[in-house]
C-alpha positions in Angstrom: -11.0 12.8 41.3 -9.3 15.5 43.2 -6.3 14.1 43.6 -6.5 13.2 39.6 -7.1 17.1 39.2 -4.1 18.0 41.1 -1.7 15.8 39.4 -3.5 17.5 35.8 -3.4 21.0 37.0 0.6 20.3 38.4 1.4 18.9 34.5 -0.1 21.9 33.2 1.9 23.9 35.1 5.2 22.6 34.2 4.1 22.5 30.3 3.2 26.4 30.9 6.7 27.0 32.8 8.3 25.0 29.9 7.6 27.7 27.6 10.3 29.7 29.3 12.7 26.5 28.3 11.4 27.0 25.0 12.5 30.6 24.6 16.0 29.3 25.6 15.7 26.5 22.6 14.5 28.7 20.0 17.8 30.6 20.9 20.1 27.6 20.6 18.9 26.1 17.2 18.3 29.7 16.1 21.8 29.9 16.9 22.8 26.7 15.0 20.4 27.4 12.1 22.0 30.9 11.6 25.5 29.4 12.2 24.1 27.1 9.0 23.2 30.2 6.9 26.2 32.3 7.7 28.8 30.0 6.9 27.3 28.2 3.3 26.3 31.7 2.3 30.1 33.4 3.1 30.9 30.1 0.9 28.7 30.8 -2.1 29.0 35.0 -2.2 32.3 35.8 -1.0 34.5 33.0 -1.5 35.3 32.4 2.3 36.7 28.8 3.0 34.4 27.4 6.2 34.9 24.1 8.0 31.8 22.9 7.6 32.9 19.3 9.2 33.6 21.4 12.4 30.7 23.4 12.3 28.2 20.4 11.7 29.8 18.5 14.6 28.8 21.3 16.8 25.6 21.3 15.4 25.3 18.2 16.6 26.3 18.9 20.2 23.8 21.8 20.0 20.4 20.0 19.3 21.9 16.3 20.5 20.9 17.4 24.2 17.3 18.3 23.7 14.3 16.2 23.8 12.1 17.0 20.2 11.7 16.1 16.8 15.0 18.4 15.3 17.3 15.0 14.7 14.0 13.2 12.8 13.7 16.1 10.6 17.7 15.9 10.1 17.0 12.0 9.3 13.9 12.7 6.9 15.8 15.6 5.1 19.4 13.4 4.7 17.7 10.8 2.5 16.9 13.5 0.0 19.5 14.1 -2.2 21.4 17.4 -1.1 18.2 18.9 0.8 20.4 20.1 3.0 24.5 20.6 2.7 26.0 17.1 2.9 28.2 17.7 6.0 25.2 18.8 7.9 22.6 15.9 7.1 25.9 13.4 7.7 26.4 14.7 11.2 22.3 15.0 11.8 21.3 12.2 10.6 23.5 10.4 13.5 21.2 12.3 15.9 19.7 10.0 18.4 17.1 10.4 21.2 19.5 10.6 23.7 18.4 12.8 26.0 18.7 12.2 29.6 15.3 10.6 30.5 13.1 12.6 33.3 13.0 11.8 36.5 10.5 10.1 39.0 8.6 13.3 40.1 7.6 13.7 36.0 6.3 9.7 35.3 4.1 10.0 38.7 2.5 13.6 37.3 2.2 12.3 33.8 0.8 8.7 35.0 -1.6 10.4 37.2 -2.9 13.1 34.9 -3.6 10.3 32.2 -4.5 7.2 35.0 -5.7 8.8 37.8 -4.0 9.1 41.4 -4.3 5.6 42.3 -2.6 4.6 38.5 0.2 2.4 40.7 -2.5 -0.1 41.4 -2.9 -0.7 38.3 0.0 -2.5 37.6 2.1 -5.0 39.6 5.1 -3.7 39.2 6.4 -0.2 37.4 10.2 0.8 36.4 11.0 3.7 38.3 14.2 4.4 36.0 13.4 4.6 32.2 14.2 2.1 29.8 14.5 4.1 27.2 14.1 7.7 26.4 13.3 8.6 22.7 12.3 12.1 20.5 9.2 13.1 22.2 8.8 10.3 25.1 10.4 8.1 27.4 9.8 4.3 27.8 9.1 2.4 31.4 9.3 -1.3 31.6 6.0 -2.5 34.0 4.1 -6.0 34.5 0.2 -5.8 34.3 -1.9 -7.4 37.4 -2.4 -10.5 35.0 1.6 -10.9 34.7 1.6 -9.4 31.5 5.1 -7.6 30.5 4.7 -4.3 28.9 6.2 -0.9 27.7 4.8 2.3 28.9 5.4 5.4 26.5 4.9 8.8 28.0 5.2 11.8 26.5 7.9 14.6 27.7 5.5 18.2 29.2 4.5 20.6 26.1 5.7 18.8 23.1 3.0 20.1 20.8 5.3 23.7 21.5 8.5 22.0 21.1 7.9 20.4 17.7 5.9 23.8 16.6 9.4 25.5 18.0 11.3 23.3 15.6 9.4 23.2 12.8 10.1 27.4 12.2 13.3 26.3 13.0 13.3 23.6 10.2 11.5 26.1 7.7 13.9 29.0 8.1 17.0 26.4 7.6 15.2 25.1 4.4 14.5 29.0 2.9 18.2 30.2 3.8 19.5 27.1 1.8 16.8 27.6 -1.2 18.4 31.2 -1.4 21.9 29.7 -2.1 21.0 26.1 -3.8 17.8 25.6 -6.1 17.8 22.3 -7.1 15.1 21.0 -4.8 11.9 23.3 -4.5 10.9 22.1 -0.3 7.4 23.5 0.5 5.9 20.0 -0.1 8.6 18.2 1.9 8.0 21.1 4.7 4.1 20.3 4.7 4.7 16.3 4.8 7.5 17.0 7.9 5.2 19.1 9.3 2.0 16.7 9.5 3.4 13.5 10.1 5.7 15.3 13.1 2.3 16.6 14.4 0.7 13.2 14.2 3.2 11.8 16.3 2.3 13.8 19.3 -1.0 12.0 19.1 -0.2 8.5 21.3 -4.2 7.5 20.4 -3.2 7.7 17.2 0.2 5.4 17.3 -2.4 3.0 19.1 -4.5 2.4 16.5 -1.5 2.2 13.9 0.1 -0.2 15.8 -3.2 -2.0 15.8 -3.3 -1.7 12.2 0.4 -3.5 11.8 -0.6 -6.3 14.1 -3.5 -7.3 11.9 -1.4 -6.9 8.6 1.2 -9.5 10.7 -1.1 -11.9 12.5 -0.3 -14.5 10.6 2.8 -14.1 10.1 5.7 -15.8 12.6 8.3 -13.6 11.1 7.3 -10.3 11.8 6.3 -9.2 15.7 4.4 -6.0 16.9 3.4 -4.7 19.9 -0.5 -4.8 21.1 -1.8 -1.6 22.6 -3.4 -1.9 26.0 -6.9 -1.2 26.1 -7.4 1.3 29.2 -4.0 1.9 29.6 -3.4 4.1 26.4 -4.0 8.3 26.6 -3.2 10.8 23.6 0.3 11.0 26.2 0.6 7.7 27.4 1.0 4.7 25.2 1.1 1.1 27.1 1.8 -2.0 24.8 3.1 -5.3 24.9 6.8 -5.9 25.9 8.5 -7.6 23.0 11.6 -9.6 24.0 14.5 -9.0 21.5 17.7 -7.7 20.6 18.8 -4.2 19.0 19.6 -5.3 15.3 22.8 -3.7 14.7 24.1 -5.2 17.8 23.4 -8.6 16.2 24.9 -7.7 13.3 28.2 -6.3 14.5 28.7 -10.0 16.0 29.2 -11.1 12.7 26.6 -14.5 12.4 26.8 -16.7 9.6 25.0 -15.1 5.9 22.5 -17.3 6.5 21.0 -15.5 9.6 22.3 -12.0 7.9 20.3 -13.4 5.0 17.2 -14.5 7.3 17.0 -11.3 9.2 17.2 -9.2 5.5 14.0 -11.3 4.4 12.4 -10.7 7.5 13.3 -7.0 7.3 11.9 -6.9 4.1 8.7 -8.3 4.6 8.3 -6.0 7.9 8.7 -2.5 5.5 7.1 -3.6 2.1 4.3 -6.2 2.8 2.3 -3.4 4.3 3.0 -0.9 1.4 2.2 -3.6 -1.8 -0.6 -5.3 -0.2 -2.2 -2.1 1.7 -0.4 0.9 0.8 0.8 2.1 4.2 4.7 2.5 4.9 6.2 2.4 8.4 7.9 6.3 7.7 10.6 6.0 10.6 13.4 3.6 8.9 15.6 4.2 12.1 18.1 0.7 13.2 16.9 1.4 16.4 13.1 0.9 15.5 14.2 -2.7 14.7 14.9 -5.7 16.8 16.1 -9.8 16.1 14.8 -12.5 18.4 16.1 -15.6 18.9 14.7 -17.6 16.1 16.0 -14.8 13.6 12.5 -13.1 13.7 12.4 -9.3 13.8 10.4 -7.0 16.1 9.0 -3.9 14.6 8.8 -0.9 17.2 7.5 2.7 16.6 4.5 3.1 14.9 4.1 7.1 14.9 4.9 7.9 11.9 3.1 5.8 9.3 1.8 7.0 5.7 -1.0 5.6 3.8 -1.0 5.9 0.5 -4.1 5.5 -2.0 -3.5 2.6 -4.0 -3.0 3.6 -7.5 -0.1 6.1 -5.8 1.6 2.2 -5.0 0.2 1.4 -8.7 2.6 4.4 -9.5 5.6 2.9 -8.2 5.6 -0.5 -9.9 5.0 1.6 -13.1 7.9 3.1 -12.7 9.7 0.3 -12.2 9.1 -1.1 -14.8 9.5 1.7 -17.1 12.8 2.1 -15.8 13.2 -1.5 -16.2 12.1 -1.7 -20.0 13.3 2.3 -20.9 9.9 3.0 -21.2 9.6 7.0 -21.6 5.9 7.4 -21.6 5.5 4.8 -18.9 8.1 6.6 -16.6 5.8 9.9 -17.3 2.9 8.5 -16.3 4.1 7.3 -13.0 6.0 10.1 -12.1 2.5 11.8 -12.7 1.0 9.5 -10.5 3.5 10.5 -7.9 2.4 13.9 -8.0 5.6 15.4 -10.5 4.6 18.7 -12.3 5.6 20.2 -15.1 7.9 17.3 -16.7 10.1 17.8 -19.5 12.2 15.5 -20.9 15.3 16.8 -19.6 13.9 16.5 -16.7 12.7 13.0 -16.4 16.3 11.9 -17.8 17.7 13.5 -14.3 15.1 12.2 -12.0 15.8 8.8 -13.8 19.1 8.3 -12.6 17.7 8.4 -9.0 15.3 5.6 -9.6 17.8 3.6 -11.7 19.8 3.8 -8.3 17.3 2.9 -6.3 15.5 0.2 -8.6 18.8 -1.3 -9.9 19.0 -4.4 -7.1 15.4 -5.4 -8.1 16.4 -5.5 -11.9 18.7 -8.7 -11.9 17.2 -12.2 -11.0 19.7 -13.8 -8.8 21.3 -13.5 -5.4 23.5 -10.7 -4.8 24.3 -8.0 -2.3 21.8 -4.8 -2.7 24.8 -2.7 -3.6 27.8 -4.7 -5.6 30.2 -1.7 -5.7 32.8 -1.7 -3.7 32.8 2.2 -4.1 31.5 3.6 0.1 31.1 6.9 -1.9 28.7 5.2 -4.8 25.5 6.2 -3.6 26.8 9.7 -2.4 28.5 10.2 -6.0 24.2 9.8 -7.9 22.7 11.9 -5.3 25.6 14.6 -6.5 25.2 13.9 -10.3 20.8 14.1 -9.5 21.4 17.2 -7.7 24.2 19.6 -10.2 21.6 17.8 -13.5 18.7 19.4 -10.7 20.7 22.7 -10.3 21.2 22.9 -14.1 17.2 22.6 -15.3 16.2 25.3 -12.9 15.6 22.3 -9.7 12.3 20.1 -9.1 9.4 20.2 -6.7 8.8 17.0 -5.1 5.5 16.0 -4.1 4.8 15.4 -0.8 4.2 11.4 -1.1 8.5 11.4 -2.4 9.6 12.0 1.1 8.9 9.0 2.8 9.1 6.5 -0.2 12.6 8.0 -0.8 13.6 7.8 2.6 12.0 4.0 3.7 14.2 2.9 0.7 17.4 4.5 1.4 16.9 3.6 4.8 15.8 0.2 4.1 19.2 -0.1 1.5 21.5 1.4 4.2 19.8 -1.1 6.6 20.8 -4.1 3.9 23.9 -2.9 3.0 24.8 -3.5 7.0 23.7 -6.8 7.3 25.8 -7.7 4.1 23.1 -9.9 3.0 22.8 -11.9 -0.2 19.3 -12.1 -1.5 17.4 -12.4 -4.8 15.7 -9.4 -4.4 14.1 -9.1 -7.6 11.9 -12.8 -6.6 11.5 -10.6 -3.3 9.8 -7.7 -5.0 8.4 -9.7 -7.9 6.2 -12.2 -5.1 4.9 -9.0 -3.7 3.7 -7.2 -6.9 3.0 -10.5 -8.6 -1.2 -10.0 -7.9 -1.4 -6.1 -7.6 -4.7 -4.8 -8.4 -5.7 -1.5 -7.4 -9.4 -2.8 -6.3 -8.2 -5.1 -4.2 -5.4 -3.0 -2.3 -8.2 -0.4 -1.7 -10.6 -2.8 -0.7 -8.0 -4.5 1.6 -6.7 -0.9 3.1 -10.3 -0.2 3.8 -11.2 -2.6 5.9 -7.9 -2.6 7.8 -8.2 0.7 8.9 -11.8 0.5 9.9 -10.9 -3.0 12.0 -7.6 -0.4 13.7 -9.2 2.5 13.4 -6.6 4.6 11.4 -8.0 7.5 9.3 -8.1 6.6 5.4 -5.9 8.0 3.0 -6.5 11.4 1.7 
């Protein structure tokens, strides 16, 4: 016990000393977030001519060096149309963890603070190099005294003041650029970044989330998750099942035949929208690298910290809309995007929010095999979000609700993810199987009990 003090009181120390390092990154992404403000508004009020490419690109080399949440916030806020200037959430949104992972002095501290000094014997054998270093942790590959392979997730000292540090980064950039550009109104998005970027801190948390995934997937040979160790998992220290599998893009860049590109797209499918129509939760981090294909064409699904659950007439909400977009159904489409949590709709309004869903419903709407985006136009989706935003800027802008964020972005990250694979799928038999049986009763009844059995928190 007091060598387990020790190793606790020598990780507090280094999270209190890492304040200091956070002084020095408030500096650098105040920097970047000012460079942001200065340039777009010498743009809008005095007619200067900015490189905006250039200065996005060194954005990028700014905040691509430090461990924290700032490139999931640039992921979250580039699926929104024109949340941010486009150069900007093009060149963040390619933000990766990739952070130079810490070294062996940091895992023993962190795996004796949350084990206990003799932590080593609990394992056969542990990685002493990372095998992977992510936002807010890094992964160590270790084998369990009963030869079991797993993944050990620990998180990097003081990341509760790092993502705080960010997020009044992230809320100054989103009132500079409200001052210059109206169309969307962010205090909801702000709040949902906010919470779910807080919930991922908690690793007890991801536990019982990734719990709740294996139960929806039991039963299902397509779709493989992780199992939490029991007495190996902290709030800091996540230990799970080592899945055996290959980074999905890789796979993809080696070109198989359409039937595996076809295969894996199915199994993708299933992974993000089986949980949301048949319990209303949505896996919220649509990243490639949160994806992986096994041998037999099967997909692992990694990363469960940021998950939303959704009441169920919200997911009631969404087929509505479909189909009102689907049948040009004006009352219909008001009522769902009521649902959704829209204020204040007019008709002009709805007609502009319209052409977003139309873009993002229109692969569901014709029954036969096709690619999820047949124009050969790389600028197509780009070109809506730019109509949706100056019809936004024109009507005075929207407020989304909260619950918009991650629907919008699991289904532009989901398309981006399809258009990749170049996969040829009836999607509209795809969606139609899933919502073919939706009751609301039944969904709640169904979330309910999976949550207890994980232990997830219910939906507000």
């Amino acid at each position: 016990m007091a060598d387990q003090a020790v190793a606790t009181r020598a990780m507090a120390a280094e999270e209190k000393a890492s304040v200091f390092g956070q002084l020095k990154r408030l500096a650098r992404t105040s920097g970047a977030v000012t460079g942001i403000a200065a340039r777009v508004a010498g743009e809008r009020l005095f007619g200067f001519k900015t490189d905006r490419a250039e200065h996005a690109t060194e954005l990028k080399a700014i905040l691509g060096g430090l461990k924290g949440p700032l490139m999931k916030v640039a992921q979250f806020l580039s699926t929104i149309p024109d949340a941010l200037p486009q150069e900007y959430a093009a060149e963040l949104s390619q933000l990766q963890a990739n952070a130079p992972a810490m070294g062996w002095p940091f895992v023993n501290r962190r795996m004796q603070a949350e084990l206990g000094p003799d932590w080593q014997a609990k394992f056969a054998s542990f990685g002493r190099e990372a095998a992977a270093a992510a936002s807010l942790g890094q992964v160590h590959r270790a084998t369990l005294p009963d030869g079991r392979a797993v993944a050990c997730k620990l998180q990097y000292p003081d990341m509760a003041s790092v993502v705080e540090a960010d997020l009044r980064q992230l809320k100054l950039a989103m009132a500079l650029y409200r001052r210059m550009d109206n169309a969307i109104q962010q205090e909801e998005l702000y709040a949902e970044i906010a919470e779910r970027l807080r919930e991922e801190l908690d690793y007890s948390r991801e536990a019982a989330q990734m719990r709740l995934y294996g139960r929806i997937f039991e039963r299902d040979p397509d779709v493989h998750v992780p199992t939490p160790i029991e007495g190996y998992c902290t709030p800091r220290l996540l230990t799970m099942t080592w899945l055996e599998g290959r980074p999905l893009m890789r796979v993809i860049e080696e070109d198989p035949p359409q039937e595996v590109r076809n295969r894996l797209a199915t199994n993708l499918f299933k992974a993000w929208y089986v949980p949301l129509y048949r319990y209303g939760v949505i896996h919220g981090d649509p990243h490639l690298g949160n994806y992986q294909a096994r041998a037999d064409h099967s997909v692992n699904l990694l990363d469960f910290g940021c998950i939303r659950v959704f009441p169920a007439h919200f997911i009631r909400g969404v087929i509505d809309l479909y189909e009102a977009i689907r049948d040009k159904d004006e009352e219909k489409a008001h009522h769902a995007y009521t649902v959704w949590g829209f204020k204040d709709l007019t008709r002009e309004k709805m007609a502009v929010l319209n052409i977003w869903a139309e873009f993002l419903y229109e692969p569901l709407m014709q029954d036969r095999e096709r690619l999820i985006q047949e124009s050969d136009d790389p600028q197509f989706g780009r070109k809506v979000a730019l109509e949706v935003h100056a019809g936004l800027k024109r009507i005075g802008g929207v407020k989304p609700p909260r619950e918009f964020l991650l629907m919008d972005r699991a289904a532009i990250g989901l398309g981006s993810v399809f258009l990749r694979t170049r996969a040829k799928l009836n999607w509209h038999r795809l969606f139609h199987e899933l919502i073919a049986d939706f009751d609301v009763a039944a969904v709640d009844a169904r979330q309910k009990q999976a949550l207890a059995e994980a232990g997830v928190p219910a939906a507000a």
